[in-house]
C-alpha angles and dihedrals in degrees: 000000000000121000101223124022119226120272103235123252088242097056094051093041087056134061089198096082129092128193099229097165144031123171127194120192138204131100094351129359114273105194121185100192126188105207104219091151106066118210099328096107084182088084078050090053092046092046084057087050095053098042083047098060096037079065089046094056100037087058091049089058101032099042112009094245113148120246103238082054097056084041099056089037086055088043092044082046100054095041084052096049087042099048090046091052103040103016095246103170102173120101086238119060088222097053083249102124 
């Protein structure tokens, strides 16, 4: 497996574009994050949702698997982790069943 990925054409055509985010894994996660947004975690939230749906999409092309099954196995994933890390036990993040 390569180190680093590529950084896209468009990305390096372009000067709108701003690297926000960058995740190593191994044993643990190691996240190096540029905060352009300020304190509106909404952007955050909308950052998760794309990166969601680029998986989404990767595992539909690569492996057949349909899309709504990677989505609920991501959203299974993160109410685990953050369950696990902040002992959240409702099915909603935010205690809103």
């Amino acid at each position: 497996m390569a180190r680093e990925l590529e950084v896209p054409a468009e990305v390096i055509e372009d000067s709108e574009f701003d690297e926000v985010l960058r995740v190593w894994i191994g044993s643990d996660a190691v996240i190096a994050l540029q905060d352009v947004f300020g304190p509106d975690a909404h952007h955050w939230g909308m950052v998760l949702a794309d990166v969601g749906m680029h998986i989404a999409r990767m595992r539909l092309e690569r492996d057949d698997i349909p899309e709504i099954e990677t989505l609920q196995a991501l959203e299974d994933g993160y109410r685990g982790r953050m369950s696990e890390q902040f002992n959240i036990q409702h099915r909603s993040l935010t205690g809103r069943n």
